[in-house]
C-alpha positions in Angstrom: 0.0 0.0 0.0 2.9 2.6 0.9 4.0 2.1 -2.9 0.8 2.5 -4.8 1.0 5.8 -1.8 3.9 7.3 -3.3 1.9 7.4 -6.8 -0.9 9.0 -6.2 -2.0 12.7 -4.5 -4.9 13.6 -3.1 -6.4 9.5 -2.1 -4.4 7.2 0.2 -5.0 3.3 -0.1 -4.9 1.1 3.1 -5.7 -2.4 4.2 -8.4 -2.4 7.0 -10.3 -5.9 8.2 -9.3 -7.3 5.2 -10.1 -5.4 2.8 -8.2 -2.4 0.7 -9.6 1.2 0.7 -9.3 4.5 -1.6 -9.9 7.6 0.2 -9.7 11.1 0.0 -10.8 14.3 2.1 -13.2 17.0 1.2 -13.5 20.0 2.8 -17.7 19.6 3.8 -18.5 24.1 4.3 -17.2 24.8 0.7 -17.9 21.5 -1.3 -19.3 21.8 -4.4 -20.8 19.5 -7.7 -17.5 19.6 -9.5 -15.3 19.4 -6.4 -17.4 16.4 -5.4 -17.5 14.6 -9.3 -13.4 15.4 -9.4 -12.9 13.4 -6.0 -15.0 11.0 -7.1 -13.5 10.5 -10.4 -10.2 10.4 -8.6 -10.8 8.2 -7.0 -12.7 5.6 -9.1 -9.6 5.6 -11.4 -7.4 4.8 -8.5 -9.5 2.0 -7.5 -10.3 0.4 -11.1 -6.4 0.5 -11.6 -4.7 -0.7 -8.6 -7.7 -2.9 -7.8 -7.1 -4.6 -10.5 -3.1 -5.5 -10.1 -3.7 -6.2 -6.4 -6.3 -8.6 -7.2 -3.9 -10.1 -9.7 -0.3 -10.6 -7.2 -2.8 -11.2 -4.2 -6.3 -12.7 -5.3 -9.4 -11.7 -3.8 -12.4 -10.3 -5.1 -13.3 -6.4 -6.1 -16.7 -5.2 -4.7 -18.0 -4.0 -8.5 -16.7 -6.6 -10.5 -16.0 -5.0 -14.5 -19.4 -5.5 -16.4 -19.4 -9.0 -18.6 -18.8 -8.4 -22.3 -21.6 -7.5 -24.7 -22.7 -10.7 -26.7 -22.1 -10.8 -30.3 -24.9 -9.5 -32.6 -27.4 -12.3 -33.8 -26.7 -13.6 -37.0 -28.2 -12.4 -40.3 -31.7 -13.6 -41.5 -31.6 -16.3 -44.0 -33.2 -14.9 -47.4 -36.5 -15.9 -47.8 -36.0 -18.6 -50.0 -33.5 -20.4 -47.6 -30.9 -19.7 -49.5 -29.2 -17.2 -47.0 -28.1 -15.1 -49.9 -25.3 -18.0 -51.0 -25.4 -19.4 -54.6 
C-alpha cells in the first residue's frame, strides 16, 4: 500500500479488516458538484487501476466486478428462399 502511496496525491490506499480502501478528504462548508464529481473521479480511477493489479499478485475479489462483455450480434436472417443469400 505505501508504494501505490507514493503514486498517487490527493487518495491514500490502506488495508483495514481485510479489505483495501481509496480515500480522500473533502473539505464539507465549501464542497461543491464539481469538487465532489473530481474526488470521485479520482478516485474511481485509482481504484479500477490498482484494484485490479492487487487482485492479480494477491487474489481476492473487487466489490464491483468489470461489467461482462456484450454478446455478439445475432446472425443475419436467412433470405426468404432459404438460400441465405449463398449461390
Amino acid at each position: 500500500m505505501n508504494e501505490i502511496n507514493t503514486q498517487i496525491a490527493f487518495a491514500r490506499v490502506f488495508w483495514v479488516r481485510d479489505q483495501v480502501l481509496v480515500e480522500t478528504e473533502l473539505l464539507g462548508l465549501t464542497l461543491d458538484r464539481e469538487e465532489l464529481d473530481r474526488a470521485l473521479g479520482s478516485v474511481s480511477r485509482i481504484a479500477q487501476h490498482y484494484g485490479e493489479e492487487l487482485q492479480k499478485t494477491y487474489g481476492g475479489r473487487k466489490t464491483f466486478e468489470d461489467p461482462a462483455p456484450e454478446p455478439p450480434p445475432p446472425p443475419a436472417p436467412l433470405h426468404s428462399d432459404g438460400t441465405g443469400l449463398y449461390l
